[in-house]
C-alpha positions as CSV (number, residue, x, y, z in Angstrom):
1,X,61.0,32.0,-84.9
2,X,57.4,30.5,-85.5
3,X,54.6,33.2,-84.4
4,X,51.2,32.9,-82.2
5,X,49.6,31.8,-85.5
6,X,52.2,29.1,-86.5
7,X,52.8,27.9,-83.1
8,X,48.6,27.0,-82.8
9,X,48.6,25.8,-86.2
10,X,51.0,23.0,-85.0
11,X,48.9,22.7,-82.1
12,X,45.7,21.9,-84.3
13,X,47.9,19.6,-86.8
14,X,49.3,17.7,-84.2
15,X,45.8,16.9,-82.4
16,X,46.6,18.8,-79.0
17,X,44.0,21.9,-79.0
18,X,41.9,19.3,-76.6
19,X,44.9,18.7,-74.3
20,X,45.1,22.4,-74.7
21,X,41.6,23.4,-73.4
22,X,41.7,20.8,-70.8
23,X,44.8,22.1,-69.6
24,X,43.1,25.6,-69.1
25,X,39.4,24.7,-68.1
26,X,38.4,25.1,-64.8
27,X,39.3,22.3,-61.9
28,X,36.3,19.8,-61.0
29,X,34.3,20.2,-57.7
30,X,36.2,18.4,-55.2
31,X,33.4,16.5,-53.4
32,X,33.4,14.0,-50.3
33,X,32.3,10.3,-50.4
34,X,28.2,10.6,-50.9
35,X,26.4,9.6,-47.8
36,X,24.0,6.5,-47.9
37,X,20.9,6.4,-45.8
38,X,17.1,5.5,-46.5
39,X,15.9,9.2,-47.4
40,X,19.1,10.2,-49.2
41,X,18.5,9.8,-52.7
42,X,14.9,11.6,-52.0
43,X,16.3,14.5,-50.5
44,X,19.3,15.1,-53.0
45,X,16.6,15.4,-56.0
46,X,17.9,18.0,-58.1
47,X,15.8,21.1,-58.0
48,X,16.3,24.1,-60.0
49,X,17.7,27.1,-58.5
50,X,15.4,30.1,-58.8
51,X,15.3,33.7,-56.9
52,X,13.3,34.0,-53.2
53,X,13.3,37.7,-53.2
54,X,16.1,40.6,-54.3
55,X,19.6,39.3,-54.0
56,X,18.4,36.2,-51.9
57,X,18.2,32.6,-54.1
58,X,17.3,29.1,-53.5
59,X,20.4,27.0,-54.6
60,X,19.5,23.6,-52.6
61,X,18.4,20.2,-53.7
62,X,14.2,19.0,-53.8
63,X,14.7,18.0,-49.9
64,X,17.8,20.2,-48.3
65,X,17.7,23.6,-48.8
66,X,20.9,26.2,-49.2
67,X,19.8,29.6,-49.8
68,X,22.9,32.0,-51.3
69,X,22.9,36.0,-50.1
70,X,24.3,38.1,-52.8
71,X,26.6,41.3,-52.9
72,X,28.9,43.0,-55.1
73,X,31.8,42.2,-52.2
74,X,31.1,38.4,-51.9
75,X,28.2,36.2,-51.2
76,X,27.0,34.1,-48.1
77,X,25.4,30.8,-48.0
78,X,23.3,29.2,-45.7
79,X,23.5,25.2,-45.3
80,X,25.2,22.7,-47.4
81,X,22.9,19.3,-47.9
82,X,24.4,16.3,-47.9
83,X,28.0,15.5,-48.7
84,X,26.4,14.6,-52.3
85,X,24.8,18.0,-52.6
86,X,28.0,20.0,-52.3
87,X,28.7,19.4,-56.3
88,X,24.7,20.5,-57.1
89,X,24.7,23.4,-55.0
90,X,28.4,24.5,-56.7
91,X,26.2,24.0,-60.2
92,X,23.5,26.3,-59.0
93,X,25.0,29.0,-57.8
94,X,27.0,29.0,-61.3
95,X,23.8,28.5,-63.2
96,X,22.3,31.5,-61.4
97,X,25.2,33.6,-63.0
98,X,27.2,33.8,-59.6
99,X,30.8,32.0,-58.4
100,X,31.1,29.1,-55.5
101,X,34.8,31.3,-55.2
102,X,33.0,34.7,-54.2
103,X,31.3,32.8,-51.0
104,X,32.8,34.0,-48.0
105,X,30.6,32.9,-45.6
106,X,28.9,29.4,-44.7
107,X,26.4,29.4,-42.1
108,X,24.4,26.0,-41.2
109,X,21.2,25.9,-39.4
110,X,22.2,23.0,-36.7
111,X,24.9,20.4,-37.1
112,X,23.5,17.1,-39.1
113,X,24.5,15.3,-41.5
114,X,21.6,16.4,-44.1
115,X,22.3,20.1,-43.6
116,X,26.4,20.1,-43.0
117,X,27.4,17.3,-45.2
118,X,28.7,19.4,-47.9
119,X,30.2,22.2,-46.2
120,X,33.9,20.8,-46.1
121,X,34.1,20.5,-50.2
122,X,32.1,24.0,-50.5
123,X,34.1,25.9,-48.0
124,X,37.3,24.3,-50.1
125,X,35.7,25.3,-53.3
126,X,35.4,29.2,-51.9
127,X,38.0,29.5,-48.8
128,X,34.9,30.6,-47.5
129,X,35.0,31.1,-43.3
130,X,32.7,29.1,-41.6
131,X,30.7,30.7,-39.0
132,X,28.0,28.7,-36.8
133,X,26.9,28.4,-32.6
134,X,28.9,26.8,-30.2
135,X,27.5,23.5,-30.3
136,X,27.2,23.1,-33.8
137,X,30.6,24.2,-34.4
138,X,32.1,21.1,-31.8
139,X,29.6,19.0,-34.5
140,X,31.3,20.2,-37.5
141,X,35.2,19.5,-36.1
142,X,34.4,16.3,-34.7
143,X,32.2,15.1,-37.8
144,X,29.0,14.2,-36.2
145,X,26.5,15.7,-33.9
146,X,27.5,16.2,-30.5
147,X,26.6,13.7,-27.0
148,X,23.7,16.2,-26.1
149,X,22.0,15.8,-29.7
150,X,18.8,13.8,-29.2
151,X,19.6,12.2,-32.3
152,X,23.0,11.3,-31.1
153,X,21.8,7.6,-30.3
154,X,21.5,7.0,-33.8
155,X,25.4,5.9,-34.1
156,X,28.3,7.5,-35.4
157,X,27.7,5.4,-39.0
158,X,24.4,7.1,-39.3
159,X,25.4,10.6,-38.2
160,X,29.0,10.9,-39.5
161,X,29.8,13.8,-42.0
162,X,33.1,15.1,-43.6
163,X,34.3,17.2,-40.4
164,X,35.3,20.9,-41.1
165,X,38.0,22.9,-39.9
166,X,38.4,26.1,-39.1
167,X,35.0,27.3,-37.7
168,X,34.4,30.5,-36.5
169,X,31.6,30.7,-33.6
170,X,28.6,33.4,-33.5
171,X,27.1,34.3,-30.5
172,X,22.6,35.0,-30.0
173,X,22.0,38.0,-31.5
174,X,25.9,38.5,-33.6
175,X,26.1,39.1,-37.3
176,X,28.0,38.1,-40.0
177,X,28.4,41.2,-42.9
178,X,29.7,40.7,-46.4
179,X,29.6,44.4,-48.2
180,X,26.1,45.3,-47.3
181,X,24.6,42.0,-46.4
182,X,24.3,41.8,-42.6
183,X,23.3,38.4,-41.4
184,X,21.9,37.7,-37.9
185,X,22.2,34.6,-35.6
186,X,19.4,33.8,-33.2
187,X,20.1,30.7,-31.2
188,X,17.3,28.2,-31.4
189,X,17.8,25.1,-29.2
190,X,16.0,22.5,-29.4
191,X,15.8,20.2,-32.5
192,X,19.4,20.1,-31.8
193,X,21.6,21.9,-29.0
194,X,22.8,24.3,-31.7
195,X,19.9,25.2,-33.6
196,X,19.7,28.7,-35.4
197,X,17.9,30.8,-37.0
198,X,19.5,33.5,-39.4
199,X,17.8,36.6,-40.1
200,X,18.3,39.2,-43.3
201,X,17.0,41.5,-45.6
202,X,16.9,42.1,-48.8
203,X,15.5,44.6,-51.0
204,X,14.4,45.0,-54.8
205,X,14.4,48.6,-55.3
206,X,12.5,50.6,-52.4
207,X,10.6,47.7,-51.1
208,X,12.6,45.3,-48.7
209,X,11.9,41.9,-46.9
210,X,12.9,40.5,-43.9
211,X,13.5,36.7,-44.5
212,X,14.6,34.3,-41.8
213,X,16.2,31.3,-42.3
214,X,14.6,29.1,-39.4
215,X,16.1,25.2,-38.3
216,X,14.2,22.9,-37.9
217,X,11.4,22.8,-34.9
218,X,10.6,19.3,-34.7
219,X,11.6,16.9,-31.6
220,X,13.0,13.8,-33.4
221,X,15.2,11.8,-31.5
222,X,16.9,8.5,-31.4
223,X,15.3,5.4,-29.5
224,X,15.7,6.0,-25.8
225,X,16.0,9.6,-25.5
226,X,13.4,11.5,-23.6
227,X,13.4,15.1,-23.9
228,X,11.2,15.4,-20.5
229,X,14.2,13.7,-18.3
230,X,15.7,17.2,-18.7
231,X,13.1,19.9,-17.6
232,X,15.8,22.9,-18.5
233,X,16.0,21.5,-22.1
234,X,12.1,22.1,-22.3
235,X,12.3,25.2,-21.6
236,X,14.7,26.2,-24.0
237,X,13.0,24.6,-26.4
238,X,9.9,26.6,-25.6
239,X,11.8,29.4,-25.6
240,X,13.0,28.9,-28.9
241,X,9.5,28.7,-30.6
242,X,8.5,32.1,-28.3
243,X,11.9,33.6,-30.4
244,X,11.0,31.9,-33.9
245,X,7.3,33.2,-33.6
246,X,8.3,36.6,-32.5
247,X,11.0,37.2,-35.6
248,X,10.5,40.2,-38.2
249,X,9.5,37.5,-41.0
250,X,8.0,38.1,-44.3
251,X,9.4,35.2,-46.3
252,X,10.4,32.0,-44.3
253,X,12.3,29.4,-45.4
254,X,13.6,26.1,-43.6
255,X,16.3,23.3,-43.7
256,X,13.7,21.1,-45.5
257,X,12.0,23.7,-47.6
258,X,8.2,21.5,-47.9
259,X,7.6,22.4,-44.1
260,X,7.9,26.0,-44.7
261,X,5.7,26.2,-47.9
262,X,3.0,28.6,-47.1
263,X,3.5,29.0,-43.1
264,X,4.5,32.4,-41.5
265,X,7.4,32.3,-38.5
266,X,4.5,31.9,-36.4
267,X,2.6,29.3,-37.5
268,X,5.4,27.2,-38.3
269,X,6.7,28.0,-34.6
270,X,2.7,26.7,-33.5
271,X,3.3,23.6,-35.2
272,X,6.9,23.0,-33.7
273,X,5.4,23.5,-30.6
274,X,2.1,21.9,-31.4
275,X,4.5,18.3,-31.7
276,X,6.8,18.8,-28.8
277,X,3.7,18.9,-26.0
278,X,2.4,15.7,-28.1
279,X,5.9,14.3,-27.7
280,X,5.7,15.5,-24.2
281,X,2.5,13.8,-23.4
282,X,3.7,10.5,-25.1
283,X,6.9,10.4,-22.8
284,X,4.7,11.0,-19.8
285,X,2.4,8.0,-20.5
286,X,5.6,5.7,-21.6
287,X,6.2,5.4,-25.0
């Protein structure tokens, strides 16, 4: 009978220790189809992966942000970039010493294609449960943002994402807990009808943060859509800033992470408000 030590000398003489290690490495990232559109290749610039504060870490590309929430039980991540930015993120969160398969949450700020693309190849990479608002949950099964989106009008070629199954929704004020992260959804309508911010803390020894995780506040739309033909939709969105500026916020970070450099929840809520009356004011001379 040949032993351990005869059998991989055979192995080695015969040329099949590669075979061998190949057989046994790790499977590679499943991603979707990369999405094509003029800002794409700007957004998905790799960045390196670095700590925000205790067991909270940026693991997002130059343009998209995805920020991972740490514990000993599991991890949660926020946002998934585009389809393309799946595989990065999945290097990231390794490089930073953690596993893609110890996610067990995804949360997503609002349901486009820059910010959801890669949550159907991360959530198969983990198993992890999806959890998001109403609205942006119908986004993510159908695989594009919903009828009410302002940017809707764009098309289903330019809004389409790899749809995701599965979703769990949160309601205003729920949370999502992994060990001793606790997560908090505050409904933020307004970029898009399912805009969210998601609130958490986290702690280095005896001094703590809270950071919030805020969508996006700015009133882009496709051609045609006029957000003063629906007076109720205003006022949501005013609400939302009033809810944004009001947050427990000592770090802030965003869905594209240049627009929160150096603002507070509140400033960044004046300038989201700051464009909507502008918008406003345009609408109500014509353009």
């Amino acid at each position: 009978m040949l032993t351990l030590d005869m059998r991989l000398a055979t192995i080695i003489a015969l040329g099949l220790l590669p075979l061998l290690n190949l057989a046994q490495a790790p499977p590679a990232f499943n991603a979707d189809p990369p999405k094509v559109c003029d800002a794409c290749d700007e957004w998905n610039k790799p960045r390196a992966p670095y700590k925000v504060f205790g067991n909270t870490y940026y693991v997002g590309t130059a343009g998209l942000s995805s920020v991972l929430v740490t514990s000993p039980a599991g991890h949660v991540l926020l946002d998934g970039g585009l389809a393309q930015s799946a595989s990065f993120i999945d290097r990231s969160i390794k490089a930073l010493g953690f596993a893609t398969a110890d996610v067990r949450y995804i949360l997503a700020s609002h349901g486009h294609y820059d910010h959801v693309g890669g949550v159907a190849a991360l959530q198969r990479a983990s198993g992890a449960r999806v959890a998001v608002s109403t609205s942006t949950a119908q986004a993510l099964e159908r695989g594009e943002n919903t009828p009410d989106d302002p940017q809707f009008g764009f098309g289903r070629a330019a809004n389409a994402f790899p749809p995701v199954k599965n979703v769990q929704v949160v309601a205003d004020r729920e949370t999502v807990r992994v060990g001793d992260v606790t997560v908090t959804a505050h409904l933020i309508p307004g970029h898009a009808p399912g805009s969210t911010a998601w609130t958490w803390q986290s702690c280095e020894g005896a001094t703590c943060r809270n950071i919030v995780y805020a969508d996006s506040l700015t009133s882009v739309s496709a051609a045609g859509f006029r957000y003063s033909s629906d007076p109720k939709r205003v006022e949501a969105f005013r609400r939302s800033l009033d809810t944004v500026a009001e947050l427990p916020c000592d770090i802030l970070l965003a869905p594209h992470p240049s627009v929160a450099e150096g603002k507070t929840c509140r400033t960044y809520a004046e300038d989201g408000r700051a464009r909507l009356e502008q918008r406003l004011a345009e609408e109500r001379k014509g353009r």
